[in-house]
C-alpha positions as CSV (number, residue, x, y, z in Angstrom):
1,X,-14.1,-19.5,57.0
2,X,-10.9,-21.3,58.1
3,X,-8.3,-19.5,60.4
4,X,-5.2,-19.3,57.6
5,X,-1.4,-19.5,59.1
6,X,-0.3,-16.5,57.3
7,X,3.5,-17.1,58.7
8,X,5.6,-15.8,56.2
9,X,7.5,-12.9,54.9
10,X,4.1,-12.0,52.9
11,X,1.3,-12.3,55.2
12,X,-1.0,-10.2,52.4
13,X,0.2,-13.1,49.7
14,X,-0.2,-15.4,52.0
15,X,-4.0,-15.2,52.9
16,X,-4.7,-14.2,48.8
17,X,-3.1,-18.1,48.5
18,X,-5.1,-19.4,50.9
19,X,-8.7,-18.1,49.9
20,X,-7.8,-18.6,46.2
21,X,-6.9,-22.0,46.8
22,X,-9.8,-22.7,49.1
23,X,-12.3,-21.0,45.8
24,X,-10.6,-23.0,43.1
25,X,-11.0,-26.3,45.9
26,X,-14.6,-25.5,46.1
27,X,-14.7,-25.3,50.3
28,X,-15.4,-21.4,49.3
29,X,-18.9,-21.7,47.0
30,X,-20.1,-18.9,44.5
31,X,-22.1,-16.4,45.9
32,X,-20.2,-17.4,49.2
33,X,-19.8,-13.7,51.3
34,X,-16.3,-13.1,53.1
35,X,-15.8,-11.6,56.1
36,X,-15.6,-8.3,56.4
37,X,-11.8,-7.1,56.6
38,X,-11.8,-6.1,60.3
39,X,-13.3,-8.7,61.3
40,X,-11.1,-11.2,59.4
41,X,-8.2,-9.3,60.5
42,X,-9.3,-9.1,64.3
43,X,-9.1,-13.2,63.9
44,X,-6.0,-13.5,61.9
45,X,-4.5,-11.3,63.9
46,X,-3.3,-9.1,61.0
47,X,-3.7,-5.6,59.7
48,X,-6.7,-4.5,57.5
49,X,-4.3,-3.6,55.2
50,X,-3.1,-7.0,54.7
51,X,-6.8,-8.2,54.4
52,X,-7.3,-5.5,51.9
53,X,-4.6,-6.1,49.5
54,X,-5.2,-9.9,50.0
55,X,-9.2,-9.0,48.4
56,X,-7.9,-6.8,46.1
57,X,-5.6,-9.2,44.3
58,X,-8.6,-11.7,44.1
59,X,-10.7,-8.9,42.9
60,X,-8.3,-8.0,40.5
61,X,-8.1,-12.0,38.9
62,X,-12.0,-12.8,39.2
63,X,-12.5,-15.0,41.8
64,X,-14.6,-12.5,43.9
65,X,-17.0,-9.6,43.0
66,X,-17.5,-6.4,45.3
67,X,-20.8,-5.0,45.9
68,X,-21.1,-1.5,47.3
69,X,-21.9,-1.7,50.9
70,X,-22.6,-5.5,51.0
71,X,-18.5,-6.7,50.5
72,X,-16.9,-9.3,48.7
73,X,-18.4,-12.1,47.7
74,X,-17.3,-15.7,46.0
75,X,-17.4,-15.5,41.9
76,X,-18.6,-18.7,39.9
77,X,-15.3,-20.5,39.3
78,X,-15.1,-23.9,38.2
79,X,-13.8,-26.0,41.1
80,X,-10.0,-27.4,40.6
81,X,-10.5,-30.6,40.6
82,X,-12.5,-30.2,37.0
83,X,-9.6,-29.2,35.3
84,X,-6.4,-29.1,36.7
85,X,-4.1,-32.2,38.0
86,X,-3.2,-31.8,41.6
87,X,0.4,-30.6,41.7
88,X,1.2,-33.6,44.2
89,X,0.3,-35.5,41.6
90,X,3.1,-34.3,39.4
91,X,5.5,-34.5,42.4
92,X,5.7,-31.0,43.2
93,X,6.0,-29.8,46.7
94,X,7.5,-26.1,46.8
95,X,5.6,-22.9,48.8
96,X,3.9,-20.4,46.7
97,X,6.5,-17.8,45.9
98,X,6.5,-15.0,48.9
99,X,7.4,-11.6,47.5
100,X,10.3,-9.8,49.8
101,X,7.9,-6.6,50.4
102,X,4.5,-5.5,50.0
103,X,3.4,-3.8,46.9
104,X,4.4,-0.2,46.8
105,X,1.0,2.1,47.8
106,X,-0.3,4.4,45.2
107,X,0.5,4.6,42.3
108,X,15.0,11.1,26.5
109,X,14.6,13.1,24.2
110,X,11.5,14.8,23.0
111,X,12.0,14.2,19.3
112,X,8.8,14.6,16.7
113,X,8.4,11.6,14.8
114,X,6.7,11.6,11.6
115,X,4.0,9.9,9.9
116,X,1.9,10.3,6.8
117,X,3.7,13.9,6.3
118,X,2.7,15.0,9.8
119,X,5.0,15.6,12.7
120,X,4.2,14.4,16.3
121,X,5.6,15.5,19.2
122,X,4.8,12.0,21.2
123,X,4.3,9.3,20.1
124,X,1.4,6.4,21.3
125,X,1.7,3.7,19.0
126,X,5.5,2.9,18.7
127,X,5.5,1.5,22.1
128,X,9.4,1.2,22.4
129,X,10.8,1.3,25.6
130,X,13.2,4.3,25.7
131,X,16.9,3.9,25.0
132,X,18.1,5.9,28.5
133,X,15.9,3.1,30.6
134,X,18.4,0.3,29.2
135,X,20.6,-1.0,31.7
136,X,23.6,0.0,29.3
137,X,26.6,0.1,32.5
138,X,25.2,-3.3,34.0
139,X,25.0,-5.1,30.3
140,X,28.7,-3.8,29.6
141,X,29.8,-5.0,33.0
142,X,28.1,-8.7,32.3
143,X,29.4,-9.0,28.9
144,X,33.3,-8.4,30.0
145,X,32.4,-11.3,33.2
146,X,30.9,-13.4,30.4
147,X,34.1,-12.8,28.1
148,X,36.3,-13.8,30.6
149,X,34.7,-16.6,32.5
150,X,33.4,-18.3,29.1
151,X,36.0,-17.8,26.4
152,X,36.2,-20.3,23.8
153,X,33.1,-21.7,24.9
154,X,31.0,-18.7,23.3
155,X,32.1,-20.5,19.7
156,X,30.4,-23.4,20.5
157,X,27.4,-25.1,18.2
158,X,24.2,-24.0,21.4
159,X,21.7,-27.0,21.6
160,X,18.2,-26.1,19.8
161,X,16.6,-25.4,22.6
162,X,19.0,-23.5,23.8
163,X,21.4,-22.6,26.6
164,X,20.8,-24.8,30.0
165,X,22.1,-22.0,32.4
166,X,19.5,-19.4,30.8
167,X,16.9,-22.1,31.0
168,X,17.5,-22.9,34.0
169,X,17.4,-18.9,35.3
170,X,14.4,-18.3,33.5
171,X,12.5,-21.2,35.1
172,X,13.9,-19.8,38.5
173,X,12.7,-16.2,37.6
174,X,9.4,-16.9,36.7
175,X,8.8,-18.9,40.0
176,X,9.8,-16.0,41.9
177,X,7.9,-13.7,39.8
178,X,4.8,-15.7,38.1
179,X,4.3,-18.5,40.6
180,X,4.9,-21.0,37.5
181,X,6.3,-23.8,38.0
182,X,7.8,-25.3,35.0
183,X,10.7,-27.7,35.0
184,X,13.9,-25.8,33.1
185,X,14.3,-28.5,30.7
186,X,10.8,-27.8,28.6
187,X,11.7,-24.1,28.1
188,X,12.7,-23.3,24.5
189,X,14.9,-20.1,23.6
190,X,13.9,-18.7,20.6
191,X,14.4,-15.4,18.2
192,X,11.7,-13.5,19.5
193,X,8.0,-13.8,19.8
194,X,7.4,-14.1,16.0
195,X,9.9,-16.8,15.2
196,X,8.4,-19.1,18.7
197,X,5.0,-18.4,16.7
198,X,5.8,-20.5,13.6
199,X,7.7,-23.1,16.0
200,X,3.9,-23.6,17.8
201,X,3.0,-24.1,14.0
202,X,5.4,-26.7,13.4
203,X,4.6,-28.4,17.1
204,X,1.0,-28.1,17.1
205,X,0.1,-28.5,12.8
206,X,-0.6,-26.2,10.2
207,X,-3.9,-28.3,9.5
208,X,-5.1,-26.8,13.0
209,X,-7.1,-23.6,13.5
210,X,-5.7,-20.9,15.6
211,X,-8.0,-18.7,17.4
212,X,-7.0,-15.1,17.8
213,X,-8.5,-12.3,20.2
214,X,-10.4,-9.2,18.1
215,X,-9.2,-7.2,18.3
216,X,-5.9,-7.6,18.8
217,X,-2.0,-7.5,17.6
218,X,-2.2,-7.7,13.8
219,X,1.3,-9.4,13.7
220,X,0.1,-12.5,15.7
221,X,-2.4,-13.6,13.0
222,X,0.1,-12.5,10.5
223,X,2.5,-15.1,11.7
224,X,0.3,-18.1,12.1
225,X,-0.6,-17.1,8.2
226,X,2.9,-16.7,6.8
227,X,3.7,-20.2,8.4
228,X,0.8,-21.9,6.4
229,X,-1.5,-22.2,9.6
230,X,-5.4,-21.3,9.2
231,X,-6.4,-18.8,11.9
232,X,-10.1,-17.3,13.3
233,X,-10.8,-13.6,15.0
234,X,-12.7,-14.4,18.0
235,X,-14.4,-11.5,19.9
236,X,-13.2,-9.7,23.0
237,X,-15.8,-8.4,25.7
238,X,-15.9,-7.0,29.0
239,X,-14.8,-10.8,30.3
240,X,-12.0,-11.4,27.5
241,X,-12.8,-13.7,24.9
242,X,-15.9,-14.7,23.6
243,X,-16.5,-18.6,25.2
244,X,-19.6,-19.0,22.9
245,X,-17.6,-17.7,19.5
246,X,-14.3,-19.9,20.4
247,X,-16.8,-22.8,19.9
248,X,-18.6,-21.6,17.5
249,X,-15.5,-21.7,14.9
250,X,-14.0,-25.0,16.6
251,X,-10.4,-24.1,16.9
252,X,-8.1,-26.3,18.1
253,X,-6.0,-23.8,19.5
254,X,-6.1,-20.6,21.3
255,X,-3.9,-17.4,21.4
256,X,-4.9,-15.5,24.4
257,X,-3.4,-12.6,26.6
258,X,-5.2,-13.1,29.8
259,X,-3.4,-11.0,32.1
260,X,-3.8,-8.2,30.2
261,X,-5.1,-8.1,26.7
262,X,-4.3,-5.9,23.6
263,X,-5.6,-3.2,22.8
264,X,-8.5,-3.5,25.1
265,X,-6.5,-4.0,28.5
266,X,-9.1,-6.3,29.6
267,X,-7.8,-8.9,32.3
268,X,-10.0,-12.6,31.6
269,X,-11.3,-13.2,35.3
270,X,-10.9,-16.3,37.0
271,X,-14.6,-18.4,36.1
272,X,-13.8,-17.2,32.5
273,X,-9.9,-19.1,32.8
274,X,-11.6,-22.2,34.5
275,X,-14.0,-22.5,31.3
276,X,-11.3,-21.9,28.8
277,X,-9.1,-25.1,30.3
278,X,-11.9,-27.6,30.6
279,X,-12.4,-26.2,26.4
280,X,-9.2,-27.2,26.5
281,X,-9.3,-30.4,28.0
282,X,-12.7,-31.3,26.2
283,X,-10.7,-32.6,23.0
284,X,-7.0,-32.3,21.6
285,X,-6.6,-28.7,22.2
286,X,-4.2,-26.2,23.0
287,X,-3.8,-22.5,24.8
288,X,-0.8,-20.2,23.9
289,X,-0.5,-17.9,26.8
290,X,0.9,-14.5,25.7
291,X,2.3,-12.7,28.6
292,X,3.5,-10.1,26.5
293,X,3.6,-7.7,29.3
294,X,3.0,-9.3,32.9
295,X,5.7,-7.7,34.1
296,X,4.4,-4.3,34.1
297,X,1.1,-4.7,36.2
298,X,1.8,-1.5,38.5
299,X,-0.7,-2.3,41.0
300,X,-0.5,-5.3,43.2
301,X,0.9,-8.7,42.3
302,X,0.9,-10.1,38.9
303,X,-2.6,-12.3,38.0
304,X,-2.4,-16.0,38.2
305,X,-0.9,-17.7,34.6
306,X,-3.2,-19.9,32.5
307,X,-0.3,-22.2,32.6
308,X,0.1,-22.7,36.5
309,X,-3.2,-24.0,35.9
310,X,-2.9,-26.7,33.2
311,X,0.5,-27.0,32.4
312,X,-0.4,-30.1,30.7
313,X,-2.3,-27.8,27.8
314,X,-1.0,-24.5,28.0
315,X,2.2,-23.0,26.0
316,X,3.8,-20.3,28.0
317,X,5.8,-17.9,26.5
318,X,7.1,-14.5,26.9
319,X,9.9,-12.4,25.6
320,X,12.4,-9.9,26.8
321,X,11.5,-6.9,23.8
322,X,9.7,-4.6,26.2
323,X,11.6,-5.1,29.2
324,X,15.2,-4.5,28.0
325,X,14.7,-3.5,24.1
326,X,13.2,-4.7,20.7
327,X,16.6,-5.1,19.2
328,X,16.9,-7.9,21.5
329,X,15.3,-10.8,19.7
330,X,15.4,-13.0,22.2
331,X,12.0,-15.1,23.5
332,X,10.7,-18.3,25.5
333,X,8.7,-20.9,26.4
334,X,7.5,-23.4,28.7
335,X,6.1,-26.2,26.5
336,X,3.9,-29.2,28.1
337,X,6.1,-32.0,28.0
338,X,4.0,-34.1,25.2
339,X,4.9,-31.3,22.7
340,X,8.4,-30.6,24.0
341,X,9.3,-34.1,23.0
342,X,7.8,-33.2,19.8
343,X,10.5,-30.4,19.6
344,X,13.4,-32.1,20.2
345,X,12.3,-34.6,17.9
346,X,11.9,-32.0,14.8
347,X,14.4,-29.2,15.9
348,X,17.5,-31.6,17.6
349,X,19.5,-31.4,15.1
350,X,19.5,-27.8,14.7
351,X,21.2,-25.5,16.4
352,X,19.7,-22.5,18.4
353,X,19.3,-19.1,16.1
354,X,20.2,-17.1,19.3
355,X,23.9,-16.0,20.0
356,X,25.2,-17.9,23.2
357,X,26.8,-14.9,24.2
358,X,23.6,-13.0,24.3
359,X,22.1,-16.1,26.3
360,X,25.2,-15.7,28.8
361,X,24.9,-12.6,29.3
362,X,21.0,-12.7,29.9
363,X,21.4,-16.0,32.1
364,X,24.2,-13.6,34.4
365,X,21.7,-10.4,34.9
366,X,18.7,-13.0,36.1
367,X,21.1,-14.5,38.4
368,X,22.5,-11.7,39.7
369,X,19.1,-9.8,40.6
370,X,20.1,-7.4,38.2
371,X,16.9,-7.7,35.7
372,X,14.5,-7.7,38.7
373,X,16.0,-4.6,39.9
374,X,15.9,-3.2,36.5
375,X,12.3,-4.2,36.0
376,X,11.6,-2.3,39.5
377,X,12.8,0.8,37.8
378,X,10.7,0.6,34.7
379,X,7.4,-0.2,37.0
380,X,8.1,3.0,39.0
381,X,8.9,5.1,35.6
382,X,5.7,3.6,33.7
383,X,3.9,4.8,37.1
384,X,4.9,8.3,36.4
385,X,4.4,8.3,33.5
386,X,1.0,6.7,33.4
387,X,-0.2,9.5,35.8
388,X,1.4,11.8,33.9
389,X,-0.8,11.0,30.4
390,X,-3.7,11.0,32.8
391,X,-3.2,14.4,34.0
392,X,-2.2,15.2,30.1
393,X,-5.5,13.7,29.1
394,X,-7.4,15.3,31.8
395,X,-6.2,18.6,30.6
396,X,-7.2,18.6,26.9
397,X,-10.6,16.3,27.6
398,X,-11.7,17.9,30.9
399,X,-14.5,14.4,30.7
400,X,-12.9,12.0,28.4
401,X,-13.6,8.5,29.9
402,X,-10.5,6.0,30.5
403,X,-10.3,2.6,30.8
404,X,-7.1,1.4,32.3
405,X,-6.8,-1.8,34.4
406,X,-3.1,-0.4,35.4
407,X,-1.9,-4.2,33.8
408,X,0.2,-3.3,31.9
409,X,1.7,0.8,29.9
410,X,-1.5,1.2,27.5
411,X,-5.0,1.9,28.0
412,X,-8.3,3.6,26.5
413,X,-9.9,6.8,26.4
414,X,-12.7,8.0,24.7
415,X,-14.4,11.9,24.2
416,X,-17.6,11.6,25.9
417,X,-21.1,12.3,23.3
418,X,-21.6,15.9,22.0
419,X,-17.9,16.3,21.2
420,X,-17.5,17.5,17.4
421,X,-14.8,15.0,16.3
422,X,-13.3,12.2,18.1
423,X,-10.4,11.4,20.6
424,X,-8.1,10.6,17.3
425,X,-8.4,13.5,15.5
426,X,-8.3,16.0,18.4
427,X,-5.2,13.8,20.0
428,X,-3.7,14.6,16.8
429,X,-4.2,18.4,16.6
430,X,-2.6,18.0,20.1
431,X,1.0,17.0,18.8
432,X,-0.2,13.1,20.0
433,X,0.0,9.6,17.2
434,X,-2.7,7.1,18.4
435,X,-5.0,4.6,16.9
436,X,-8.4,4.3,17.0
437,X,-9.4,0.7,18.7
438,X,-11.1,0.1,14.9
439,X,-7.8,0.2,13.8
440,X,-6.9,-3.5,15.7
441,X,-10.2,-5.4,14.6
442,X,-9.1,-8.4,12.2
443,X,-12.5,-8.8,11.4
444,X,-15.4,-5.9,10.7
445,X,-17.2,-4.8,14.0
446,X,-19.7,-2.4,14.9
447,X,-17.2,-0.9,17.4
448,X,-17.6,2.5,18.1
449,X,-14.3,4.9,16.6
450,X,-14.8,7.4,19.2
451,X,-12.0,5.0,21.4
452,X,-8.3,5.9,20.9
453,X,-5.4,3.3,22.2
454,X,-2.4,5.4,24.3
455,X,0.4,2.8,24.4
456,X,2.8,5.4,26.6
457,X,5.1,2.7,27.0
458,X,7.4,4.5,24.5
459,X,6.2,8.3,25.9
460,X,8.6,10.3,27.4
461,X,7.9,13.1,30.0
462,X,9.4,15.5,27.8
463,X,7.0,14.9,25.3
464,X,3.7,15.0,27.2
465,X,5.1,18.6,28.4
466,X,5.3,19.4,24.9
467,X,1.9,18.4,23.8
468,X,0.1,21.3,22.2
469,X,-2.8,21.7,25.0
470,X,-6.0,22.5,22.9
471,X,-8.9,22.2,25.2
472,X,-11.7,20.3,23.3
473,X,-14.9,21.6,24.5
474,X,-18.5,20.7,24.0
């Protein structure tokens, strides 16, 4: 293994570069063993902290495996020059994005809400960020700056794609934050995730076939249909989705949340994003990258984007409903260049459905570092109160089993066999709304209903105190 110059303000995010780009190169081969973290650190000249998170983050995205007692080793990944065009070839030279500091170590009111004649005292399927967490003093202050510096401007007709300083801040953010690279000019503003959904319709044709993940968010296939587009379930396993089914129904296009699907939190690993570009690239196809809620991993860095892979056939996009509010109907995306020609060419002489002075206003809090710091405070409250439902669920299932990947504020828990009802119903004699994971399959499944989903993006700590703590026993 190479000695890395890990110079930089991130020496952990540094060396996770280095190996990731030597895997992906193919000087690394599957099966490969690293070395063992002291003695890589010894040579490096580096803590075994720094080696640690560095083999963490790679363990987190796929690209190695750990084996008790043996260590890391080398995952099958399709080598990079398979799929993806060289970014020198596209005439980009910047670094890798170095994050200031390493990640942080470790880890309203209560009001019942009712449903189906039954009161709850928390709520796990709203999902709504709560109202104290909005940034209410730094939006006022941003607003009055935006009145005054723009003026008359904020009448204006905004182009279709809309408004080049938030364009150009987004692009900026997501570098900083995602590692993606995108040139300002192919994002697209839109009204929210829904309304960029029938705007992929219109790009990409209604006489396509969408693929969806299943299970998954009802209200993504719901789109596709309501703007005349055919769509597929696909399956979700352990590894994301289903390779073998995504052929089998030969889509031309595929909706995917990769960093952190829904409802099953699983993360696609590396050798399972390597095969879903070269589908990709096999034939006129397309990949619409959901990053619904990247910006709540709460351990380690955020995974690598499909799109920082193959920009060339991967629509980006992301909006801002869970990290400020879901009033806010504000979205984006970074389109491939092919199909933002496309746009311009069908949507110029429209004008953008999304207030300028909203777009202002948003382009002036990602300048100023204001979102970012925001976004830090969210992380550390969804920390809290992630640990919190743990030690709620701990409580009233003394063995329920969890599956959380810490991606993003949702995750799975189960009552273990020889319970006599499931985690819904006795989640619901608690005071607590969830769904069972049947409740997300677009298609009929053998899944098991025993799984409950706890979105606690929308919990307060209030309301986990106030759960009704019925011990379910055996």
């Amino acid at each position: 293994m190479p000695l890395y110059d890990l110079n930089g303000k991130n020496k952990y995010y540094t060396l996770y570069c280095c190996i990731r780009g030597d895997i992906l190169r193919g000087k690394l081969k599957s099966g490969e063993r690293l070395p063992a973290k002291r003695a890589l650190a010894k040579d490096l000249g580096v803590s075994v902290v720094t080696v640690q998170l560095a083999y963490e983050q790679l363990l987190a995205e796929g690209y190695v495996t750990s084996r008790e007692r043996s260590g890391y080793f080398v995952e099958r990944v399709l080598p990079q020059e398979n799929f993806l065009v060289q970014r020198e070839e596209r005439g980009a030279h910047k670094k890798p994005p170095e994050p200031e500091t390493e990640p942080e170590s470790g880890h309203g009111r209560s009001q019942p809400y009712a449903d189906d004649h039954t009161q709850y005292i928390a709520d796990f399927v709203k999902g709504a960020t709560p109202a104290k967490l909005f940034p209410f003093s730094v939006w006022t202050k941003l607003t009055r700056a935006v009145l005054a510096d723009c003026g008359e401007h904020l009448l204006e007709r905004v182009p279709c794609d809309g408004d080049a300083e938030l364009k150009a801040e987004i692009a900026a953010y997501l570098y900083r934050s995602r590692g993606v690279d995108t040139d300002p000019r192919y994002i697209v503003i839109g009204a929210g995730a829904e309304y960029l959904y029938g705007v992929i319709v219109q790009l990409v044709g209604r006489d396509k076939l969408y693929a969806v993940e299943n299970p998954g968010y009802a209200t993504i296939s719901g789109a596709y249909a309501l703007n005349g587009a055919r769509f597929a379930p696909v399956p979700v396993g352990e590894e994301g989705i289903s390779l073998g089914g995504l052929k089998q129904i030969n889509a031309d296009v595929l909706h995917i949340s990769p960093s952190h699907q829904f409802p099953t939190g699983v993360i696609t690993p590396a050798y399972m994003r390597s095969r879903i570009i070269e589908w990709a690239l096999g034939g006129d196809r397309y990949i619409v990258e959901d990053d619904y809620d990247s910006e709540f991993r709460l351990s380690g860095r955020p995974l690598q984007s499909l799109f920082s892979l193959c920009p060339e056939r991967v629509i980006y996009m992301n909006t801002f409903s869970k990290t400020l509010a879901p009033s806010m109907r504000m979205g984006y995306m970074a389109l491939p260049p092919a199909l933002y020609k496309k746009f311009l060419k069908l949507f110029s002489s429209s004008a953008n459905v999304v207030p300028l002075f909203e777009q202002k206003t948003l382009a002036a809090m990602l300048k100023g570092g204001y979102f970012e710091r925001h976004l830090s405070r969210l992380k550390n409250y969804y920390r809290d109160i992630r640990r919190q439902t743990l030690e709620t669920l701990g409580t009233l299932f003394p063995d329920c089993e969890v599956y959380d990947t810490q991606g993003g504020p949702h995750l799975l828990a189960r009552l273990a066999d020889g319970y006599g009802k499931d985690i819904f119903d006795a989640a619901k004699d608690s005071g607590a709304r969830v769904k069972r994971l049947s409740d997300y399959f677009l298609a009929p499944s053998a899944e098991p209903k025993k799984y409950a989903v706890f979105n606690y993006s929308g919990v307060t700590a209030e309301q986990l105190a106030a759960l009704k703590f019925k011990k379910y026993n055996k």
